[in-house]
TISE-354008 format. One record per residue: residue number from 0; residue in one letter; chain; x, y, z of N, C-alpha, C in turn. Coordinates in steps of 0.02 Angstrom, whole numbers, plus 32768, in hexadecimal, padded with zeros to 4 digits. Example, Ala and Ser with C-alpha at 12.3 -4.5 7.8 and 13.67 -1.06 7.14 Angstrom:
0,a,A,8294,7EE4,8186,8267,7F1F,8186,8294,7F5B,8186
1,s,A,8282,7F90,8162,82AC,7FCB,8165,8285,8002,818A
This chain:
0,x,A,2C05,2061,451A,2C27,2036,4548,2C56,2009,4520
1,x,A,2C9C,2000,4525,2CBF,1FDA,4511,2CDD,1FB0,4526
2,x,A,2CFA,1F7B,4510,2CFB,1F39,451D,2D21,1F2F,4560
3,x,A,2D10,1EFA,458D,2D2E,1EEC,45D1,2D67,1EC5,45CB
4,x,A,2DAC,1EDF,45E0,2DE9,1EAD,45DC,2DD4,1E7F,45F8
5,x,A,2DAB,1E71,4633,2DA4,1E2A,465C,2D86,1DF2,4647
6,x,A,2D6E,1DFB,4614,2D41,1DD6,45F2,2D75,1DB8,45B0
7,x,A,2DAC,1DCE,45A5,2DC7,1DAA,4578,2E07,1D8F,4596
8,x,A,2DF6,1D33,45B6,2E05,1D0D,45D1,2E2D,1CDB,45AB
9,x,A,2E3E,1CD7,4560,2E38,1CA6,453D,2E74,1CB3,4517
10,x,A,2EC9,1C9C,44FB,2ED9,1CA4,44DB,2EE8,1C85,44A9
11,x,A,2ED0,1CB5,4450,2ECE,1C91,4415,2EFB,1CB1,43F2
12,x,A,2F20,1C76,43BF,2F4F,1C93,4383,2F33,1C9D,4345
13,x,A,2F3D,1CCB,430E,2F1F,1CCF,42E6,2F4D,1CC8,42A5
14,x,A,2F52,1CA3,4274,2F83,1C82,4241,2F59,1C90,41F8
15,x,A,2F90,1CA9,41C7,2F7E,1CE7,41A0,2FA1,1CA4,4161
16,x,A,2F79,1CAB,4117,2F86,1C78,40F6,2FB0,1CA7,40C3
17,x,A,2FEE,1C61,40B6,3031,1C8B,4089,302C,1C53,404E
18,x,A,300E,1C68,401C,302C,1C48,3FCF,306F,1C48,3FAF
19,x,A,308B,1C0D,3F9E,30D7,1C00,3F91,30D6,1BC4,3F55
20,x,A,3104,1BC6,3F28,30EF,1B96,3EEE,312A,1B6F,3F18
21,x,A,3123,1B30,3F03,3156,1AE8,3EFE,316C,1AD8,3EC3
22,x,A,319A,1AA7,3EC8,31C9,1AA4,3E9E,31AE,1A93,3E67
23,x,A,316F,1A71,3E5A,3139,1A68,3E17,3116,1AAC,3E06
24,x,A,3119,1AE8,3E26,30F9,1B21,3E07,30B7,1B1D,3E27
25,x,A,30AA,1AE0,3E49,3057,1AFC,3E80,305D,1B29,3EAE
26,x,A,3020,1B44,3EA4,3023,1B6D,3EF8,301D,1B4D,3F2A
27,x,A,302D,1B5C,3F58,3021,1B39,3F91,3022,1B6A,3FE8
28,x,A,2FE2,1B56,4007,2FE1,1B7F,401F,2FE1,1B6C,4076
29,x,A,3016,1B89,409D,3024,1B88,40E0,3002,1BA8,4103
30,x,A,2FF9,1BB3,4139,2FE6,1BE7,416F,302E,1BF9,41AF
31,x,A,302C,1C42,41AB,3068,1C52,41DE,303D,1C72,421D
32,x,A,307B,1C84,423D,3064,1CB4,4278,3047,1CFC,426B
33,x,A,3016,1CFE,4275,2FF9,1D58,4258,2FFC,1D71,42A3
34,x,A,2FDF,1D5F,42DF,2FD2,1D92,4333,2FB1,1D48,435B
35,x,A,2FC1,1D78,4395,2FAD,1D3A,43DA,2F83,1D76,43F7
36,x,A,2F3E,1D5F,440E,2F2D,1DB7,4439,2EFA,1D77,447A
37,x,A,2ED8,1D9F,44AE,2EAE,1D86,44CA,2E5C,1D91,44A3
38,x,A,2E2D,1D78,44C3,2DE7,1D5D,449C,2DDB,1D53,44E2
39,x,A,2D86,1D5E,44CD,2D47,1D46,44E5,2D2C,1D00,44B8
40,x,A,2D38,1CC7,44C8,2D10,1C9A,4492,2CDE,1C6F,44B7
41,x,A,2CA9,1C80,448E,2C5E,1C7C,4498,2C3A,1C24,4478
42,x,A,2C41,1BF1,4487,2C30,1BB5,444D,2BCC,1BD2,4432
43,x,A,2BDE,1BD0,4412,2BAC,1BE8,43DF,2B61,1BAC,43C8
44,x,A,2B86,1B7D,43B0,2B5C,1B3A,4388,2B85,1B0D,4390
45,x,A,2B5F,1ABD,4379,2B68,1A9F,4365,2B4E,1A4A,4364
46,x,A,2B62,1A35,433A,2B2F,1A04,4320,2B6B,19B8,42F9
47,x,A,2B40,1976,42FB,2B69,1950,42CF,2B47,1931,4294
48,x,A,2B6C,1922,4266,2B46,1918,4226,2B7B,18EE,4202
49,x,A,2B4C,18D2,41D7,2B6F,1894,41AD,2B75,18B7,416C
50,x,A,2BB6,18D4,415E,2BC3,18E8,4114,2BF4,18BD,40FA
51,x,A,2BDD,1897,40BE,2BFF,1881,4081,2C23,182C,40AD
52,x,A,2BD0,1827,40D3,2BF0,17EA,4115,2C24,17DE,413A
53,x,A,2C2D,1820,4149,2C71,182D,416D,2C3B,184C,41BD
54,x,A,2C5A,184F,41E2,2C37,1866,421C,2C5C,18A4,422E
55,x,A,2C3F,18E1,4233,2C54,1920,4254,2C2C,194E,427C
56,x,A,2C58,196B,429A,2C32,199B,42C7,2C40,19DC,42C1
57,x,A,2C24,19FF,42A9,2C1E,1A4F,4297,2C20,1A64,42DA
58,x,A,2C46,1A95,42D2,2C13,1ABC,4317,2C3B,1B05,4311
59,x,A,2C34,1B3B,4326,2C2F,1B8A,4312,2C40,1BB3,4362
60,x,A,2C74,1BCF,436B,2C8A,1C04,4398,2C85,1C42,437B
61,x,A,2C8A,1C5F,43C2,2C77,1CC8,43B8,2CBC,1CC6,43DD
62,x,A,2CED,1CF0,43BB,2D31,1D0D,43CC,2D1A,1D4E,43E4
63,x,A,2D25,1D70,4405,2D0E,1DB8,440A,2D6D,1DE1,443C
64,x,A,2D75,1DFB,4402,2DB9,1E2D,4413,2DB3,1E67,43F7
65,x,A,2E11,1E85,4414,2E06,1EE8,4417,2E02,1EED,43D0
66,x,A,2DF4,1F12,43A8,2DF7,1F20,4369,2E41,1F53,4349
67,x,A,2E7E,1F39,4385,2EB6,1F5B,4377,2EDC,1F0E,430A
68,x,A,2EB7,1EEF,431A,2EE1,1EA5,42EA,2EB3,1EBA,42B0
69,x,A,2ECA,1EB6,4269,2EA4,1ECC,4226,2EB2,1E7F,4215
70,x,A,2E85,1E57,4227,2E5C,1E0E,4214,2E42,1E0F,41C7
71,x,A,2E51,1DD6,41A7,2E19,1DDA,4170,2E0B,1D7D,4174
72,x,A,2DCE,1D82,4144,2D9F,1D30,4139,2DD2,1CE8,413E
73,x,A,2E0E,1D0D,4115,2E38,1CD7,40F3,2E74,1CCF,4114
74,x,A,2E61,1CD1,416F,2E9E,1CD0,41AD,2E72,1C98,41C2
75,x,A,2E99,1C5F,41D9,2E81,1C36,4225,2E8D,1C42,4264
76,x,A,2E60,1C3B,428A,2E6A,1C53,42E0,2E7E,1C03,42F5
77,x,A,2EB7,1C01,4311,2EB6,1BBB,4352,2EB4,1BD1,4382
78,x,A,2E8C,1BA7,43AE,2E77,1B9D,43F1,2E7C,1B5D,440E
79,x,A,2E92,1B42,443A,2E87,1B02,4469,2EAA,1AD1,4440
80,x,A,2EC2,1AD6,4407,2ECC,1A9C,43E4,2EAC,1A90,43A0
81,x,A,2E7A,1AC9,4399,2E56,1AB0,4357,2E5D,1AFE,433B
82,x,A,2E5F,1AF6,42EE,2E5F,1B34,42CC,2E29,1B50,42AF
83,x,A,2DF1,1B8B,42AF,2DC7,1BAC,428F,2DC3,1BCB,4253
84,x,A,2D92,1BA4,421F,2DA0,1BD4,41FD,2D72,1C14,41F0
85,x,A,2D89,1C63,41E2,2D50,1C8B,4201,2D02,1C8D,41C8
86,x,A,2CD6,1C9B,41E1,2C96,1C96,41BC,2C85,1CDE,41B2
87,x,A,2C78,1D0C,41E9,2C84,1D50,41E9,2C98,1D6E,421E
88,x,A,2CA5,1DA9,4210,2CAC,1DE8,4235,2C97,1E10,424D
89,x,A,2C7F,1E33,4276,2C57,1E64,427F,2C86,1EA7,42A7
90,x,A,2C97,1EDB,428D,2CAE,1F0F,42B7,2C8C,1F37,42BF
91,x,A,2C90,1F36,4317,2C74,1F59,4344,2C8C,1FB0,435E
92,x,A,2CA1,1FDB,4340,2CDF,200E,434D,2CBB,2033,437C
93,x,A,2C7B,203A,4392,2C59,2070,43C9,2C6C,2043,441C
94,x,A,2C81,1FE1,4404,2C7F,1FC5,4430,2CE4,1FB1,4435
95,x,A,2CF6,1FCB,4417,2D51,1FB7,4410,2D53,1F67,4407
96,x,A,2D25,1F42,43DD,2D38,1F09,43DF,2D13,1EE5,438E
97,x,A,2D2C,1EAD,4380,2D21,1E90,4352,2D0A,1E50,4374
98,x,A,2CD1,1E33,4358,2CB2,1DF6,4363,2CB6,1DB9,4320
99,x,A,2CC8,1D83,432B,2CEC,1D6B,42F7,2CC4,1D1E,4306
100,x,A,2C9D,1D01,42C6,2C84,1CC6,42C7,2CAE,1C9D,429E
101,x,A,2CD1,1C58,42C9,2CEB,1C31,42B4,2CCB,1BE7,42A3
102,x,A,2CF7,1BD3,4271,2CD5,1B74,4286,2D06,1B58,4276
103,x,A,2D0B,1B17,42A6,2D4E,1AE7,42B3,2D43,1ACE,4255
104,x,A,2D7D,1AD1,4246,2D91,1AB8,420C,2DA1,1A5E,4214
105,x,A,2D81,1A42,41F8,2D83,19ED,421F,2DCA,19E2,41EC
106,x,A,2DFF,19B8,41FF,2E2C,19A6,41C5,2E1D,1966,41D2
């Protein structure tokens, strides 16, 4: 059984990281446009915690799309306003879809 178009209600961009030196010879590294597709996103977790006495809130989404986009770890997904960064992957090919665990990157 493979995946239900109706169920992917949600649309996310996915931004692919480009290394470029500056005028001092650092790298420096941007994110561009890599694909826009639709998603299933699932909120997963989450929790708040005091790191380094700063106050944050973790929290973890399930992306679930067609497995037509060749994704890797070191892409961010935005959604709603906030950007993911991915944790893993899982491809599904008996199910035409890739399931994709994100977590909001706090800036």
């Amino acid at each position: 059984m493979g995946m239900r178009a109706g169920l992917l209600r949600e649309v996310i961009s996915i931004t692919a990281p480009v290394v470029t030196r500056n005028d001092y010879g650092d790298e420096v590294t941007t994110y561009e446009p890599f694909a826009t597709t639709r998603a299933r996103v699932v909120f997963r977790s989450g929790s708040r915690g005091d790191i380094n006495h700063e106050v944050q809130n973790p929290y973890t989404v399930q992306f679930l799309i067609r497995t037509h986009l060749d994704i890797n770890p070191k892409m961010l997904i935005n959604w709603r306003g906030n950007s993911y960064r991915i944790i893993t992957i899982n491809y599904e090919q008996y199910k035409q879809q890739q399931t994709i665990v994100g977590e909001v990157v706090n800036e």
